[in-house]
C-alpha positions as a Markdown table, in Angstrom:
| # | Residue | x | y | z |
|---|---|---|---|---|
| 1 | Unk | 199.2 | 214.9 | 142.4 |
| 2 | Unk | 198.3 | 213.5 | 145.7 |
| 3 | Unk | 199.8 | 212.6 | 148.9 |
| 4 | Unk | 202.1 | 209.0 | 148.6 |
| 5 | Unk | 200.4 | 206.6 | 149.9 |
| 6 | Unk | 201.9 | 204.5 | 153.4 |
| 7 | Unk | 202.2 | 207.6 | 155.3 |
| 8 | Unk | 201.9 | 206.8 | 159.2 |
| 9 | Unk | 199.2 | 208.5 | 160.9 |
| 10 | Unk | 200.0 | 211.1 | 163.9 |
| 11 | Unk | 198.5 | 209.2 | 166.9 |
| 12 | Unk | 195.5 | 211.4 | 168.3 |
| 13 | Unk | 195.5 | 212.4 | 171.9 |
| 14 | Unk | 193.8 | 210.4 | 174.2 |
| 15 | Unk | 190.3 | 210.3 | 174.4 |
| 16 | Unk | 190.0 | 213.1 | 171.4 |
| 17 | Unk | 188.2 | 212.4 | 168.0 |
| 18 | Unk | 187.3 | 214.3 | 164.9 |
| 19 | Unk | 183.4 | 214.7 | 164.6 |
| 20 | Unk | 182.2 | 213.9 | 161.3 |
| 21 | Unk | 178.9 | 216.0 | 160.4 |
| 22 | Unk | 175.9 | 214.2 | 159.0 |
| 23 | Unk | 177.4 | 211.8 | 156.2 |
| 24 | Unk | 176.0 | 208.8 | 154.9 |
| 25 | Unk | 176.2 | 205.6 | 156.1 |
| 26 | Unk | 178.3 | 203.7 | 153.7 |
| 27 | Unk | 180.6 | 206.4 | 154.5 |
| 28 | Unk | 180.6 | 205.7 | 157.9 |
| 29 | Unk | 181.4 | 202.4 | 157.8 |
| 30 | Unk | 184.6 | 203.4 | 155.8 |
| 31 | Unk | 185.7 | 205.8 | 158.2 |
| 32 | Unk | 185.0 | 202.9 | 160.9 |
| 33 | Unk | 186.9 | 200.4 | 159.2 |
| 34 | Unk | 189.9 | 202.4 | 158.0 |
| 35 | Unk | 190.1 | 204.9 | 161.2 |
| 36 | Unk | 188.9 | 202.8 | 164.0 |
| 37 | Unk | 188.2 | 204.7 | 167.4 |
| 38 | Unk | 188.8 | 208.0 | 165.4 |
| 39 | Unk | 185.8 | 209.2 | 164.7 |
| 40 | Unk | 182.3 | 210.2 | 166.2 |
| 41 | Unk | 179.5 | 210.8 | 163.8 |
| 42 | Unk | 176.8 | 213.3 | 164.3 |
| 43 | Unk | 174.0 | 211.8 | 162.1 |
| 44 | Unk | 170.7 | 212.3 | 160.4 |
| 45 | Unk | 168.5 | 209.8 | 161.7 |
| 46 | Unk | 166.8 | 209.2 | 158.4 |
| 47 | Unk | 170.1 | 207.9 | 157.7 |
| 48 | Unk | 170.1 | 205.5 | 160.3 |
| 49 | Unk | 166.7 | 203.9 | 159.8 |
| 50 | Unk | 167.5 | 203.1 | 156.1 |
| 51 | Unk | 171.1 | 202.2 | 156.2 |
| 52 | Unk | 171.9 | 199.0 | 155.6 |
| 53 | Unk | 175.5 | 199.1 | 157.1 |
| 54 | Unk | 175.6 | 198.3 | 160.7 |
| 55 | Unk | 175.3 | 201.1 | 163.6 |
| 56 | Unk | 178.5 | 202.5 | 165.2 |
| 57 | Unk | 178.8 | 201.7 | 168.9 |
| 58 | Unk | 177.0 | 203.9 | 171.4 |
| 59 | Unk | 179.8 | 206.1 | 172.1 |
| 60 | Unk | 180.5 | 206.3 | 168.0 |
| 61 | Unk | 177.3 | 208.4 | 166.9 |
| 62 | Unk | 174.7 | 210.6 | 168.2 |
| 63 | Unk | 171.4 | 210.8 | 166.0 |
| 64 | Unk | 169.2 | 214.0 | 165.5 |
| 65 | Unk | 167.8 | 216.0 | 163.3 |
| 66 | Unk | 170.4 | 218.0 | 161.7 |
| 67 | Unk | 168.2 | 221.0 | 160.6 |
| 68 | Unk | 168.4 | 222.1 | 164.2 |
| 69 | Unk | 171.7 | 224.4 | 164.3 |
| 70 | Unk | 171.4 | 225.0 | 168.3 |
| 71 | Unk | 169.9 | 221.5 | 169.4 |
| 72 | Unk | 172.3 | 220.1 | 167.5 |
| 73 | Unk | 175.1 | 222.1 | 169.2 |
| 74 | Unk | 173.8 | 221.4 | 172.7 |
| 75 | Unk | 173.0 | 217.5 | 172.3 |
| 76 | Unk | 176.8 | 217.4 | 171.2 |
| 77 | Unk | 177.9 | 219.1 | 173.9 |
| 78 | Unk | 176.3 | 216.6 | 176.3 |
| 79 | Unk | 177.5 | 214.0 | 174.4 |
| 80 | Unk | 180.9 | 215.0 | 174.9 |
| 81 | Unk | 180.6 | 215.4 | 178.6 |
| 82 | Unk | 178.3 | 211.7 | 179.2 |
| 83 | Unk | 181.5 | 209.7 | 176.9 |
| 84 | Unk | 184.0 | 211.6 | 178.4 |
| 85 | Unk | 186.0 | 212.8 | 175.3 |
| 86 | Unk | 186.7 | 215.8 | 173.2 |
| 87 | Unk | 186.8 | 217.0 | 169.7 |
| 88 | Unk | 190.2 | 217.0 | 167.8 |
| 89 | Unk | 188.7 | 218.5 | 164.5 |
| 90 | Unk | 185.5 | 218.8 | 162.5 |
| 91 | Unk | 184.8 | 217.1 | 158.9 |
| 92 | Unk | 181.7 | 216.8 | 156.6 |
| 93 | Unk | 181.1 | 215.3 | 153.2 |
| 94 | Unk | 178.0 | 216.8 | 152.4 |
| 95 | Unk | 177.1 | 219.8 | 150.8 |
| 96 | Unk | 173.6 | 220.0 | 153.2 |
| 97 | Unk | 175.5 | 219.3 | 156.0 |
| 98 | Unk | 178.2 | 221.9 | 155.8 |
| 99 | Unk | 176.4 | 224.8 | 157.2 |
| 100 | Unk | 175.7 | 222.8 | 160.6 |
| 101 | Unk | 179.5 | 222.0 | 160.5 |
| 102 | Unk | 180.3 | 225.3 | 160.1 |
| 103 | Unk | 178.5 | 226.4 | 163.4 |
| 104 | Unk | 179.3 | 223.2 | 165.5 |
| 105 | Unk | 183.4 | 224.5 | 164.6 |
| 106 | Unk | 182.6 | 227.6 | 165.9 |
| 107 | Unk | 180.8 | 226.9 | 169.2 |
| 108 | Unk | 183.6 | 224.3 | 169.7 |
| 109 | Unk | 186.4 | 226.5 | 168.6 |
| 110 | Unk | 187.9 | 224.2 | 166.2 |
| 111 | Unk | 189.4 | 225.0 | 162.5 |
| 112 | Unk | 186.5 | 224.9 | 159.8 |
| 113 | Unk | 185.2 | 227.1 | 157.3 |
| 114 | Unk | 182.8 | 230.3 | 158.1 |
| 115 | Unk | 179.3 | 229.9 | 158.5 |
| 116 | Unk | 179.5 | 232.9 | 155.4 |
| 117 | Unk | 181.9 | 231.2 | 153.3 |
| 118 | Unk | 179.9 | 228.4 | 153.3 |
| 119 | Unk | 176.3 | 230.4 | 152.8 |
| 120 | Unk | 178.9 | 231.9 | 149.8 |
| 121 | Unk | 179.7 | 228.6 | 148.6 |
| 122 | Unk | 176.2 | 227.3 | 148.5 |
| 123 | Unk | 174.7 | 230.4 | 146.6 |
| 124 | Unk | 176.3 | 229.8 | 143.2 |
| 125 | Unk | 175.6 | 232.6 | 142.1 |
| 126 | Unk | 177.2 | 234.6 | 144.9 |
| 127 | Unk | 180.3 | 232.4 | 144.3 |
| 128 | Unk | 180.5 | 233.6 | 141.2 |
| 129 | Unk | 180.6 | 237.5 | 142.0 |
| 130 | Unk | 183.5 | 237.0 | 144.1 |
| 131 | Unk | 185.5 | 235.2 | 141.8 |
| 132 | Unk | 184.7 | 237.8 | 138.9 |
| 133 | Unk | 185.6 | 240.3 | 141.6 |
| 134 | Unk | 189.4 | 238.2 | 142.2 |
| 135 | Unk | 189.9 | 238.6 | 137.9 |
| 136 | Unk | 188.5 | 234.6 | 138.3 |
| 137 | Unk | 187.2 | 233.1 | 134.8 |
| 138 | Unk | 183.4 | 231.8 | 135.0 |
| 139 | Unk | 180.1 | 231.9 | 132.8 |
| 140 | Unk | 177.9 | 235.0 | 133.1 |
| 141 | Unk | 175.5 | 234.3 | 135.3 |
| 142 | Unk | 172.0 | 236.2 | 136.5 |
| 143 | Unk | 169.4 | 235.6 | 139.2 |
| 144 | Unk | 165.5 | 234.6 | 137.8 |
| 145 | Unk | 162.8 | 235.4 | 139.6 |
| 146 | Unk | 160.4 | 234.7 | 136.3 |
| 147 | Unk | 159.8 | 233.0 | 132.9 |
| 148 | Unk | 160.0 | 236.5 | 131.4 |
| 149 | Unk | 163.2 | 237.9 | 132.8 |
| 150 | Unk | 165.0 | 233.7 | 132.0 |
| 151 | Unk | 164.0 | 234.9 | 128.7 |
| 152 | Unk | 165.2 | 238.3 | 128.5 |
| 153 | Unk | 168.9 | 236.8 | 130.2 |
| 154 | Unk | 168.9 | 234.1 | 126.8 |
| 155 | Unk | 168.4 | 237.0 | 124.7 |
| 156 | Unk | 171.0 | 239.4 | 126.3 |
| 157 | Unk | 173.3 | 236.5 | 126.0 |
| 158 | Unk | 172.0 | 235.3 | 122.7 |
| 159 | Unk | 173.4 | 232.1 | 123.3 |
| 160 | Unk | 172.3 | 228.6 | 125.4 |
| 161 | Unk | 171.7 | 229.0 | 129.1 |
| 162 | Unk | 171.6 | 226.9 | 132.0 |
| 163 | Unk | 169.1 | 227.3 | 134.4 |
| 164 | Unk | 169.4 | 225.8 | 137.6 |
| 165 | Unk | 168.8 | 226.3 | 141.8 |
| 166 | Unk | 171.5 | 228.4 | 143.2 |
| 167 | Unk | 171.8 | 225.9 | 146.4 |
| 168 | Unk | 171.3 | 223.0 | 144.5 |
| 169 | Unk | 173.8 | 219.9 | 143.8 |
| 170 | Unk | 174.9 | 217.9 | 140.8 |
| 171 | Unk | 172.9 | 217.8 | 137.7 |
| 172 | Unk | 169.6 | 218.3 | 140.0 |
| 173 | Unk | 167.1 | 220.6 | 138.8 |
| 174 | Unk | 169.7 | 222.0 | 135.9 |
| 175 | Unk | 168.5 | 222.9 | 132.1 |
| 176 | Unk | 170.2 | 223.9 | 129.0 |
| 177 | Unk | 168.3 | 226.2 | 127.2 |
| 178 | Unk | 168.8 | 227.2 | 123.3 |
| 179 | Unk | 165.1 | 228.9 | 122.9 |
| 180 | Unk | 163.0 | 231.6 | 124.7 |
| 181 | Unk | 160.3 | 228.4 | 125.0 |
| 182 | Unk | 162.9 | 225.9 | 126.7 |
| 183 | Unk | 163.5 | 229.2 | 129.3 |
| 184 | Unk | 159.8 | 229.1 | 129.9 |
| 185 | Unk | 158.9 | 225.2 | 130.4 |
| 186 | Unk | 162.3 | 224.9 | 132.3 |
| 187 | Unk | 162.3 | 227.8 | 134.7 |
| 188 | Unk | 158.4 | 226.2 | 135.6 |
| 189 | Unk | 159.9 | 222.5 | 135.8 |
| 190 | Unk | 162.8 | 223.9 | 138.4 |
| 191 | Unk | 159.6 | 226.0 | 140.2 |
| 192 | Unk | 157.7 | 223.2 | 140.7 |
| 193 | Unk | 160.7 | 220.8 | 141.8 |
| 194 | Unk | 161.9 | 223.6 | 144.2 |
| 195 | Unk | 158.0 | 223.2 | 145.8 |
| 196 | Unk | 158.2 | 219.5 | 146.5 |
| 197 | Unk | 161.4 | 219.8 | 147.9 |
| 198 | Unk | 160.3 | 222.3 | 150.5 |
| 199 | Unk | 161.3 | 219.7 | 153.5 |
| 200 | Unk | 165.0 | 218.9 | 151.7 |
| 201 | Unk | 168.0 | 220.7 | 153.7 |
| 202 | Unk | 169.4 | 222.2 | 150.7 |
| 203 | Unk | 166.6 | 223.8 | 149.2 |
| 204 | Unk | 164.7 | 224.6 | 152.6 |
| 205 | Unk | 165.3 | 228.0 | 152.3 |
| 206 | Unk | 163.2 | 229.1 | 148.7 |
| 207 | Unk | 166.3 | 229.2 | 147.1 |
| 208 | Unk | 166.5 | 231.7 | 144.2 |
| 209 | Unk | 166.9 | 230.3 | 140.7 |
| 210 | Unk | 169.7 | 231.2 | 138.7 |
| 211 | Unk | 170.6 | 231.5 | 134.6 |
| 212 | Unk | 174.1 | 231.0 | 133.3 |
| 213 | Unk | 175.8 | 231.0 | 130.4 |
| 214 | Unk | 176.4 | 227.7 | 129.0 |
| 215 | Unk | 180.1 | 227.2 | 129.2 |
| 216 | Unk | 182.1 | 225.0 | 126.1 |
| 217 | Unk | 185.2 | 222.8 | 126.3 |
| 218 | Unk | 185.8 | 220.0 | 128.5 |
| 219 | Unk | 184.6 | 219.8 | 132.1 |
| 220 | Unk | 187.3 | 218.8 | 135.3 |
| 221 | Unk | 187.0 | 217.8 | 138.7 |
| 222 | Unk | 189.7 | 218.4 | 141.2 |
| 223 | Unk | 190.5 | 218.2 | 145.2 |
| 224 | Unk | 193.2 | 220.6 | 146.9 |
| 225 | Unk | 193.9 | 221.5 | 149.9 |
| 226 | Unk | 194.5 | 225.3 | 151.4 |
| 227 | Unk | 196.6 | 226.5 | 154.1 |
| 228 | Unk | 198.8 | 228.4 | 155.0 |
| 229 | Unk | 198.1 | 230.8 | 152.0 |
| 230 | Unk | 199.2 | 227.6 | 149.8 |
| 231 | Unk | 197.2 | 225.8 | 147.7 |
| 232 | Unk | 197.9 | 221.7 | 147.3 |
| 233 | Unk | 196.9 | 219.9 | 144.3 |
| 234 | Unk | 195.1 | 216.3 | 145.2 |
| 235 | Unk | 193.9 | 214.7 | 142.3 |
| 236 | Unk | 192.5 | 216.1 | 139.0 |
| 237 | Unk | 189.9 | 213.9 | 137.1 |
| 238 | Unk | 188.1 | 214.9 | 133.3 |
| 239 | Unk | 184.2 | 214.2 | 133.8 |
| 240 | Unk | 182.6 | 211.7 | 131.5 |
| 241 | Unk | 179.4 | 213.0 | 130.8 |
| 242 | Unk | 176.5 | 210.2 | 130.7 |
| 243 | Unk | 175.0 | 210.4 | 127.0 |
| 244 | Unk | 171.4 | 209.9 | 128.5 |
| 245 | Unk | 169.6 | 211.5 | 131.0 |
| 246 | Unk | 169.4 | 214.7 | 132.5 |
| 247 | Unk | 171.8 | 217.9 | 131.5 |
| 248 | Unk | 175.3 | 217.6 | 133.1 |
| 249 | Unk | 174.7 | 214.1 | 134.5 |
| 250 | Unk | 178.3 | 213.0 | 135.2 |
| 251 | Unk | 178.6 | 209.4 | 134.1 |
| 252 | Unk | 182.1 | 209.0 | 135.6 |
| 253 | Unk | 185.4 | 209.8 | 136.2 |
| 254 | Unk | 189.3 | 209.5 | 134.3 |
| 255 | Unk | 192.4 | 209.3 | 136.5 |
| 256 | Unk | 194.8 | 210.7 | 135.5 |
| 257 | Unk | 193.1 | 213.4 | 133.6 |
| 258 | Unk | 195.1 | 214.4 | 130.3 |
| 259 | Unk | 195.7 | 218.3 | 130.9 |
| 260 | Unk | 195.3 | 220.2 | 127.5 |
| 261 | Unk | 196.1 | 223.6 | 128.4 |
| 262 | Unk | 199.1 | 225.4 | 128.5 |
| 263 | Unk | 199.3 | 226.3 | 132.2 |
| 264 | Unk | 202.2 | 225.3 | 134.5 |
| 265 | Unk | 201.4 | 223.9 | 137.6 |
| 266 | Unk | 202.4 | 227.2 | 139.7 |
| 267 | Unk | 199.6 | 229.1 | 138.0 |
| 268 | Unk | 197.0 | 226.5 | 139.0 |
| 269 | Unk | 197.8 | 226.3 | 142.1 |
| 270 | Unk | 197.2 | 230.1 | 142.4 |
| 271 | Unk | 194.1 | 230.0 | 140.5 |
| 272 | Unk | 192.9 | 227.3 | 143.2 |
| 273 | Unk | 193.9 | 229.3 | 145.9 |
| 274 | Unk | 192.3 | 232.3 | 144.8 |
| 275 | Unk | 188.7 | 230.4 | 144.1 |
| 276 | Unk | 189.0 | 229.5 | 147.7 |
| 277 | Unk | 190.0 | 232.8 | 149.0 |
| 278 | Unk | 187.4 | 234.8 | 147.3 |
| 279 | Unk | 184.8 | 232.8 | 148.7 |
| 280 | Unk | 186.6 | 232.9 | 152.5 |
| 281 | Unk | 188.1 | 229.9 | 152.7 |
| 282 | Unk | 191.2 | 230.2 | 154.1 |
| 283 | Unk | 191.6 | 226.1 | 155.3 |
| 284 | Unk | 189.9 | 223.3 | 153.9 |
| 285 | Unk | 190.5 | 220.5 | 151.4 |
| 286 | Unk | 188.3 | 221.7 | 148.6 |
| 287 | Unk | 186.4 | 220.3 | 145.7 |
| 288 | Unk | 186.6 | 222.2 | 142.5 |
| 289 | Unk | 184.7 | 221.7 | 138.9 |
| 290 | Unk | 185.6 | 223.7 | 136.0 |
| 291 | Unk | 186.1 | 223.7 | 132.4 |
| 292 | Unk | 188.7 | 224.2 | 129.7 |
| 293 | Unk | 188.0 | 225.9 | 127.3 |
| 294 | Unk | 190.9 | 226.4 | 124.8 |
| 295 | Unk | 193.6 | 227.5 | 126.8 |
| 296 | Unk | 191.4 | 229.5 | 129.7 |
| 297 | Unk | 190.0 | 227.8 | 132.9 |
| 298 | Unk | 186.5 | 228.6 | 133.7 |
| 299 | Unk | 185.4 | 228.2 | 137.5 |
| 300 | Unk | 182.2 | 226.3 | 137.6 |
| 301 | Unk | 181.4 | 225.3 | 141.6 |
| 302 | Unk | 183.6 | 225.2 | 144.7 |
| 303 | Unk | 182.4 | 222.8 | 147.8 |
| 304 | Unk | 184.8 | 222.8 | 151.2 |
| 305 | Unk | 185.0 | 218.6 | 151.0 |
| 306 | Unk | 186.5 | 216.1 | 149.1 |
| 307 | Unk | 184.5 | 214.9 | 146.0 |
| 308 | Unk | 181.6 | 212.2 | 146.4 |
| 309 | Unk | 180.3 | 209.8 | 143.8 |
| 310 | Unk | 182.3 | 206.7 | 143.0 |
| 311 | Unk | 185.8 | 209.3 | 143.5 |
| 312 | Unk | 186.6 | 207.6 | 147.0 |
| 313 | Unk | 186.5 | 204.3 | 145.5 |
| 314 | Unk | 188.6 | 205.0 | 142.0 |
| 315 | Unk | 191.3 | 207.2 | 144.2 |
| 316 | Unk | 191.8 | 204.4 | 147.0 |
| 317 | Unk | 191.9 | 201.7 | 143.5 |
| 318 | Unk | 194.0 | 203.7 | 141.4 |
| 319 | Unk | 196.9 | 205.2 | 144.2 |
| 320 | Unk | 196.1 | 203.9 | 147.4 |
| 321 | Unk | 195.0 | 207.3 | 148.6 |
| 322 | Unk | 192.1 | 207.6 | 151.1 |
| 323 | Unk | 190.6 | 210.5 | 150.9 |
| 324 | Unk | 188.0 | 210.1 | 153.6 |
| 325 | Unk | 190.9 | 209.3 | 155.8 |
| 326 | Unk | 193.5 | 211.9 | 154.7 |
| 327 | Unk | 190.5 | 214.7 | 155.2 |
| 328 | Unk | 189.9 | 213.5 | 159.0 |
| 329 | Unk | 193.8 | 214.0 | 159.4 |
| 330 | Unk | 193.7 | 217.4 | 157.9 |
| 331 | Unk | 190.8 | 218.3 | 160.3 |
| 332 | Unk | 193.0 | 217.7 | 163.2 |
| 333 | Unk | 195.8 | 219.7 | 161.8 |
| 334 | Unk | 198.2 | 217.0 | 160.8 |
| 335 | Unk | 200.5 | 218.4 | 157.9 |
| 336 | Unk | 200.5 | 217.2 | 154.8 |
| 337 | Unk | 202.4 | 214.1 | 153.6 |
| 338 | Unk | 204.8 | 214.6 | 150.7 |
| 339 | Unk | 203.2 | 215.0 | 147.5 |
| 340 | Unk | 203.7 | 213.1 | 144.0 |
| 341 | Unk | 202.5 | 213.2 | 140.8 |
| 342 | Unk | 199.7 | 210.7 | 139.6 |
| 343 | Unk | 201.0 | 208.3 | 137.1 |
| 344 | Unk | 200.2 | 204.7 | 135.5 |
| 345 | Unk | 197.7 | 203.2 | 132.8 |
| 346 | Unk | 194.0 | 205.2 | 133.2 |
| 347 | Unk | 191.0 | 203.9 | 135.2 |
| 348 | Unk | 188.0 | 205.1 | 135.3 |
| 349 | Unk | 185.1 | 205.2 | 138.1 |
| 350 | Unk | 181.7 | 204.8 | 136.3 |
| 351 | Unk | 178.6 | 205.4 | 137.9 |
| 352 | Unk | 175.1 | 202.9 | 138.0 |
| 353 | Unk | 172.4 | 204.9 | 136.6 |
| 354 | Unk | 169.3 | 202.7 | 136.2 |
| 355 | Unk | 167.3 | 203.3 | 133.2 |
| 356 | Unk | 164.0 | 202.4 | 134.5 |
| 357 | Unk | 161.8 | 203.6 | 137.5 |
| 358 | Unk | 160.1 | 200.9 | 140.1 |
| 359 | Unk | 161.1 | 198.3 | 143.2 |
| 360 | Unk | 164.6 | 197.0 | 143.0 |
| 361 | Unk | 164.6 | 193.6 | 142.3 |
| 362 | Unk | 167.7 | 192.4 | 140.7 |
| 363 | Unk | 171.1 | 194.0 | 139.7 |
| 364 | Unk | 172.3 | 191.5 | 136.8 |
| 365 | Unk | 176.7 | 191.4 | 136.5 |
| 366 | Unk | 177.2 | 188.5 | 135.0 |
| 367 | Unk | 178.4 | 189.4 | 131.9 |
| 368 | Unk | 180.1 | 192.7 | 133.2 |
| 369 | Unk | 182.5 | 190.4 | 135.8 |
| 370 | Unk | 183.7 | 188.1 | 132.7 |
| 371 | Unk | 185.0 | 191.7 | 130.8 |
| 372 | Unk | 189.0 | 192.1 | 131.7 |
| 373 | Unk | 188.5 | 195.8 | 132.4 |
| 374 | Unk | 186.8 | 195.5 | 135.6 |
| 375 | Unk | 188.7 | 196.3 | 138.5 |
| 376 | Unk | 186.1 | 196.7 | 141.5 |
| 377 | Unk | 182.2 | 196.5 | 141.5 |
| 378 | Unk | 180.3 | 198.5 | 144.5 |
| 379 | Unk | 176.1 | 198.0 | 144.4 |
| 380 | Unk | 174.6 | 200.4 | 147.1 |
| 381 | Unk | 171.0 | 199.0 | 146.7 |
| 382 | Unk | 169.8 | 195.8 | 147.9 |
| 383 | Unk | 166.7 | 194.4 | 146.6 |
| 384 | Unk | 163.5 | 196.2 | 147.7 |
| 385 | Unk | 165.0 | 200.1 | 146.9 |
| 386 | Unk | 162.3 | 202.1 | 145.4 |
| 387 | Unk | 164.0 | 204.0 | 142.0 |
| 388 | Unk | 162.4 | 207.0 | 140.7 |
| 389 | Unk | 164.0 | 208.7 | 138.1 |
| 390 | Unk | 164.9 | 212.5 | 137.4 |
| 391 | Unk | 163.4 | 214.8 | 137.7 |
| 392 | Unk | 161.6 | 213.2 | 140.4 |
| 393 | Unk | 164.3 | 212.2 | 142.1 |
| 394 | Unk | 168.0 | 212.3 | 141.3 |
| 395 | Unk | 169.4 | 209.9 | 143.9 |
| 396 | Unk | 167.9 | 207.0 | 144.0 |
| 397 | Unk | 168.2 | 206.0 | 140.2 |
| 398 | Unk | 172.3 | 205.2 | 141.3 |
| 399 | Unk | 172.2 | 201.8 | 142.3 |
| 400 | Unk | 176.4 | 201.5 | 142.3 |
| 401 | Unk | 179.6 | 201.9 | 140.7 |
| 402 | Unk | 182.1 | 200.7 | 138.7 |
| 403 | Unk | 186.3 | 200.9 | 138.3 |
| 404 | Unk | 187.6 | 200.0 | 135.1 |
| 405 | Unk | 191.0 | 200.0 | 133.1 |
| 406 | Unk | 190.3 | 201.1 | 129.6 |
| 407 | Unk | 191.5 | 199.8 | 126.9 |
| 408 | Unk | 192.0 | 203.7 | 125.3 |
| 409 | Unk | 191.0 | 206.4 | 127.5 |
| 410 | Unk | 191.0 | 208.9 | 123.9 |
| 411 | Unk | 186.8 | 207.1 | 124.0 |
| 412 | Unk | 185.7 | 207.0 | 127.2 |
| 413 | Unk | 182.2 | 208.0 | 126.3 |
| 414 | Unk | 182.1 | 204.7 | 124.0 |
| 415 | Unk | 183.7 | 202.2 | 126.6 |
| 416 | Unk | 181.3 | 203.6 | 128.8 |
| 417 | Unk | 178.4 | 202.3 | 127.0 |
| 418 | Unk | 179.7 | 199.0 | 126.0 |
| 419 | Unk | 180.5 | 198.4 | 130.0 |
| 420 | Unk | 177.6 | 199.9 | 131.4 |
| 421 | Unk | 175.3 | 197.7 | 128.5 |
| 422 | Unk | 176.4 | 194.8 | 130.4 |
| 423 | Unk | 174.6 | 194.9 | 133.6 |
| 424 | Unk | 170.8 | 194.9 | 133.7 |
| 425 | Unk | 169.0 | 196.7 | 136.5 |
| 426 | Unk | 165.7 | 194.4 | 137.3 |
| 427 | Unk | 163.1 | 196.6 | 138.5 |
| 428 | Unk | 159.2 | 195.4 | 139.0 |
C-alpha cells in the first residue's frame, strides 16, 4: 500500500526547513530537485569532497564532521541564527547517521526518535530481546565474545548460524555457518574486519559480535509509518537474493511482493506497530526486513528510515511515490495522504554488483538498453572509482542499478542473471 501519488504538499512556513542529517549526495540532489528550498543538509564532509553531484547553495548545507554529537549541535545552531531560518522537522537516511539525528531533535525540540531507541535499533541483538519480550517472532540469537563460545551457540542450536556485527548493515561482515570450523574462521574474519574499521561511524564503538539462528523461508522488505498508536503500511517488496557473493547479499527488489501467508492486513499492521513499539519508537516511518516462514513472520532488523538501495528509484518508477519526499513531509508533521493498495504488472529494482576488483574504467550497457524489460538505468560511478570487493569493502563494488519489467516474476533469480549478464563492468 502506499500513499496515491499527486497529493499537494502543505506549504512550509516561512523561512522554516526540515534538516536532513548526514545523507549522501546523490540523495541530496533528489531532495534538491524534487523539494526545492525545503531542505538544509547537515553533511559529512567526506561526502562532499567525492561527490560528484553539484554543492547545495550556501544557505543549503553546513559540512562537518558528523562524529561530533555537541559540535555538531552548536555549529547548527549558528547556522540557523547567521541564515535566519528555523527547523520544521528532522530526517536521516542513514543508519550511521541516526544517532546524531536523534540528539540534534532533541536539543532542537522537534519530533524524532530517542537517542535509546535508536542505540536499541542499532544493537541487533538488543532489538531482538524486546521483540521476544512483546510475544514478537525472531531467530535465537546470542552475543560472541570468542571462537569457542560461536561454537558452543552452533552446537546448542545444532543447526546453521549467522554470525555477524551487532551494529552492522546489510550483508557486511555476515556468515552462515553449518560447522564448528566455519564458527571459528568466521568469527576471526568479522574480528579482523571489525579492526580495520575502527575509524567507520557504525562500528566506532567495538561493537560486540553476535550469532543467530539462521532463519528459513522467504525474506521481505517493507516501509510503514507509526503514529498515533497506528501503524501504515507503505510498500512491501520480496528480496532477490544475488546467487554470488557474500551471505544475504540482496541482489534486488519485487514490487508488488506476492504475500503467501495467511495474515489479514489488520494483523500486520499490529505486528508492525508492535516491532516499533518495543524498540521505543513511537513516530517514525520505519524500514522493516523479515521472513516468512510457512505461515509465521519472523522479525529480522528494524531501521527508523525509509529503505535505501535502488528502492527510491523502483517506488518513484513503479507508483509515482517519492519516498524521500513523503519522509521530509512526515518530519514536519503533515498527515498522511490517503492510502491505496499497490497494483499493476511487477518490476523489479536490481542492483550493479561488479564482479571484479580495480579502477573503474568502463560500465558497458549496450546490450542491456536493446532488452524490452528495461525501464530506467542509474550508474553511480564514473570512470576513475576504485572497487574493492567484500569483504574488503562492501560499498564500492555497487556501481548502479537497474528497473525492469519481468517477463514472469515466479523466476526472478533467473531473469536476474540473464539481465545483469548483459552489462560488463571494465575495470583495469
Amino acid at each position: 500500500m502506499h500513499p496515491s501519488s499527486g497529493t499537494s504538499l502543505r506549504p512550509l512556513p516561512f523561512n522554516h526547513k526540515v534538516l536532513v542529517v548526514g545523507t549522501t549526495a546523490d540523495y541530496i540532489d533528489w531532495i534538491r530537485r524534487t523539494c526545492p528550498g525545503e531542505a538544509f543538509f547537515l553533511t559529512d564532509s567526506q561526502v562532499r569532497r567525492t561527490a560528484a553531484e553539484p554543492p547545495p547553495a550556501p544557505d543549503e548545507e553546513l559540512q562537518c564532521d558528523l562524529s561530533r554529537h555537541r559540535q555538531a549541535c552548536h555549529l547548527t545552531e549558528q547556522y540557523l541564527v547567521a541564515h535566519c531560518f528555523a527547523l520544521a522537522g528532522i530526517a536521516c537516511f542513514d543508519c550511521e547517521s541516526m544517532e546524531l539525528a536523534a540528539v540534534l531533535a532533541e536539543h532542537f525540540q522537534l519530533p524524532y526518535p530517542t537517542v535509546q531507541a535508536i542505540r536499541i535499533c542499532r544493537d541487533k541483538f538488543q532489538a531482538k530481546k524486546n521483540w521476544q519480550q512483546y510475544g514478537l517472532n525472531t531467530p535465537p540469537a546470542a552475543i560472541v565474545d570468542s571462537q569457542k563460545s560461536a561454537e558452543r551457540f552452533f552446537n546448542q542450536l545444532n543447526q546453521p548460524i549467522v554470525l555477524k556485527p551487532s551494529s552492522g548493515s546489510g550483508s557486511e561482515l555476515v556468515f552462515v555457518c553449518d560447522n564448528t570450523t566455519a564458527c571459528r574462521q568466521n568469527y576471526r574474519l568479522i574480528r579482523q574486519g571489525l579492526d580495520r574499521r575502527q575509524t567507520h561511524r557504525l562500528y566506532s564503538e567495538s561493537p560486540r559480535i553476535m550469532a543467530e539462528g539462521l532463519a528459513a523461508g522467504q525474506e521481505y522488505s517493507c516501509d510503514f509509518a507509526v503514529r498515533h498508536g497506528r501503524a501504515h503500511l507503505i510498500r512491501m517488496t520480496r528480496k532477490i537474493k544475488a546467487l554470488t557473493g557474500p551471505f544475504g547479499t540482496t541482489q534486488g527488489y519485487l514490487l508488488p511482493a506476492r504475500w503467501p501467508v495467511k495474515m489479514d492486513i489488520q494483523t500486520f499492521n499490529r505486528t508492525l506497530l508492535k516491532s516499533a513499539l518495543a524498540i521505543g519508537i513511537e513516530e517514525g516511518i520505519c524500514m522493516l526486513d523479515f521472513m516468512i516462514d510457512g505461515n509465521r513472520m519472523v522479525l529480522l532488523e528494524l531501521a527508523p528510515r525509509p529503505g535505501g538501495d535502488c528502492l527510491p528509484h523502483l517506488l518513484r518508477c513503479a507508483q509515482g511515490l517519492d519516498m524521500l519526499r513523503l519522509q521530509l513531509e512526515f518530519s514536519r508533521q503533515t498527515p498522511l495522504p490517503p492510502l491505496q493498495g499497490i497494483s499493476g504488472p511487477p518490476l523489479a529494482g536490481l542492483r550493479l554488483l561488479s564482479r571484479r576488483s580495480g579502477i573503474l574504467k568502463h560500465i558497458h550497457t549496450e546490450a542491456l538498453q536493446k532488452d524490452p524489460r528495461l525501464r530506467e538505468f542509474h550508474l553511480i560511478r564514473k570512470p576513475g572509482h576504485r572497487i574493492a570487493l567484500p569483504p574488503e569493502d562492501y560499498d564500492s563494488w555497487l556501481v548502479g542499478y537497474i528497473i525492469v519489467a519481468p517477463h514472469d516474476s515466479s523466476d526472478m533469480e533467473t531473469q536476474c542473471r540473464e539481465l545483469l549478464d548483459k552489462i560488463h563492468v571494465e575495470v583495469i
